[in-house]
C-alpha positions, 0 to 999 in steps of 0.5 A: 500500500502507497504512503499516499493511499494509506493517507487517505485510507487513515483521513477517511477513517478519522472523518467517519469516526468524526461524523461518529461522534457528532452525531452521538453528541447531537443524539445523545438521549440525556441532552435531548431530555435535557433540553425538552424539559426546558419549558414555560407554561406561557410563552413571554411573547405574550405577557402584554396581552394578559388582561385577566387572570383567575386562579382557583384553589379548593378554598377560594376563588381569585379574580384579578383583572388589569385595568388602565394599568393597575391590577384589581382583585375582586371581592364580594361584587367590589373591586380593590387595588391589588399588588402591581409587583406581586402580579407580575411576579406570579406572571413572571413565574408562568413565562419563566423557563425552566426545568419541567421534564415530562413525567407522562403522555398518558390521559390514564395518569392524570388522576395519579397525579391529580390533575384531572377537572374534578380533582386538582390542589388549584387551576390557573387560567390566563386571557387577554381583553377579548376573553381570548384564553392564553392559559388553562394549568392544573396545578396537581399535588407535591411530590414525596420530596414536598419541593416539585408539584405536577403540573399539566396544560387543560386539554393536554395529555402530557403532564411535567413536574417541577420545582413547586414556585406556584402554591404560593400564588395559587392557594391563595384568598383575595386577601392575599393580593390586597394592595393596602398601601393608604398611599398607592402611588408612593410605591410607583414613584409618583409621589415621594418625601421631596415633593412634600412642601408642608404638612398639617398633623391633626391630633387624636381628640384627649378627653373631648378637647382637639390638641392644635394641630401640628404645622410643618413646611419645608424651608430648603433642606430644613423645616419650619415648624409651629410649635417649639422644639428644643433641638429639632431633627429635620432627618426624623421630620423626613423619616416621619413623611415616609412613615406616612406615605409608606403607611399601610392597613390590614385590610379593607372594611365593608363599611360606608364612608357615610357611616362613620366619622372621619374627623377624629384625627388627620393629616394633609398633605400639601406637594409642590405640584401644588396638589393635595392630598389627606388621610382620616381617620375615625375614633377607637373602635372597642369592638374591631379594636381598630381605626377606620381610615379614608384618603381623598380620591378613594372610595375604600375604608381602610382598617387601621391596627394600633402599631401603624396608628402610633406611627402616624401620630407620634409625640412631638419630642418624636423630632427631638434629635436624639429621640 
């Protein structure tokens, strides 16, 4: 045999064993399963058109719907503002792709890991505007290990596990999507502690009589109050803004406004848009053991718990440095 047959006798076996190899590395059934069990249960594609959301579980039942930008739960016929970020993070959750391999193709297993129609732990179904459906899961049971729950498409035979992110958002109350912030747009930016320019703080009646109010405006990085102070604190009067624009309830009351009086004690607040904006809130409920407040342009009445009550009127040496 010729030096020059051996050479392409030899490059012709290292190109098979070549092509050999690539395709074993292509084939391979570990990386095939690999790669199929990266999955999303809503392609991202579509995040921008989920208008309404509905989650069921074996307790409750969730309506969440977007309107002019905010997310609303509905209880009880009412509307409420719900938690824009704990939305989009439940949403996030659906598209996210990650590791969900196929534990079987068969209809017959669907009650093995319960997912069928009649008995699941919750379902998840997502629409856009029209009523046009994005999602329907069924969200089954956890595993042995209590870290992966099952999971399948309605319609759909196959069903996949994964790691369990959903019981979370899933086993769930309204209540849980409640956004009880008195101040809404504090969270989105929209008003913070350098728009505030003056403030007026109304204290809780003592013994029938109104204290005087409290005054405070912004005079460049400091303040101006009406009342004295030894050793005023401007940081803690900016710390005390935050306290209220951050302020929230434990939930929302199913009372009237018209029901109740809102003028025991009150705080307003004056932004240098020159808009305005206040907080009311009623006398000591023995029977709830809660406030009852009201902030102007809305509709809902709030409760208020003690420790969030003590917060939004503190004692005056509170702007004492060193306090």
């Amino acid at each position: 045999m010729t030096y020059r047959t051996k050479v392409t006798v030899l490059g012709g076996i290292i190109a098979a064993l070549a092509l050999v190899l690539i395709f074993s590395f292509i084939f391979d059934s570990d990386r095939v399963s690999t790669r199929s069990s990266v999955y999303s249960w809503l392609d991202i594609k579509q995040k921008d058109r989920i208008s309404t959301i509905t989650i069921y579980n074996q307790e409750d039942t969730v309506f969440l719907t977007l309107r002019n930008g905010n997310w609303l739960v509905k209880t009880n016929e009412r509307d409420f503002p719900a938690l824009n970020l704990k939305v989009d993070d439940f949403i996030n959750t659906l598209t996210k792709k990650a590791q969900y391999p196929v534990r079987s193709s068969s209809a017959l297993s669907h009650e093995k890991y319960f997912l069928t129609e009649e008995r699941n732990s919750g379902r998840v179904t997502v629409s856009d505007d029209s009523g046009l459906p994005l999602l329907d899961l069924l969200i089954g049971f956890g595993d042995i290990t209590r870290q992966n729950i099952y999971l399948r498409k309605h319609g759909q035979n196959e069903v996949r596990s994964g790691e369990d992110i959903f019981s979370t958002y899933v086993i769930t109350t309204p209540a849980f999507w409640y956004n009880l912030r008195l101040f809404p747009e504090a969270e989105a930016g929209k008003v913070d502690i350098t728009g505030v320019q003056r403030f007026a703080v109304y204290p809780p009646a003592v013994d029938g009589e109104s204290p005087a109010p409290l005054v405070f405006s912004r005079n460049n990085r400091t303040w101006n109050f009406n009342f004295n102070l030894e050793n005023p604190d401007p940081g803690m009067v900016d710390l005390y803004i935050r306290d209220i624009l951050n302020a929230s309830a434990d939930g929302f009351a199913d009372i009237d406004q018209s029901e109740i009086d809102f003028n025991d004690c009150r705080i307003f607040l004056e932004f240098g848009d020159n808009t305005f904006r206040s907080l009311r809130l009623s006398v000591f409920d023995l029977d709830s053991e809660r406030r009852y407040a009201v902030v102007s342009g809305s509709n809902f009445v709030y409760s208020i718990p003690e420790h969030t009550f003590r917060r939004l009127f503190p004692d005056i040496s509170y702007f004492e440095r060193g306090f």
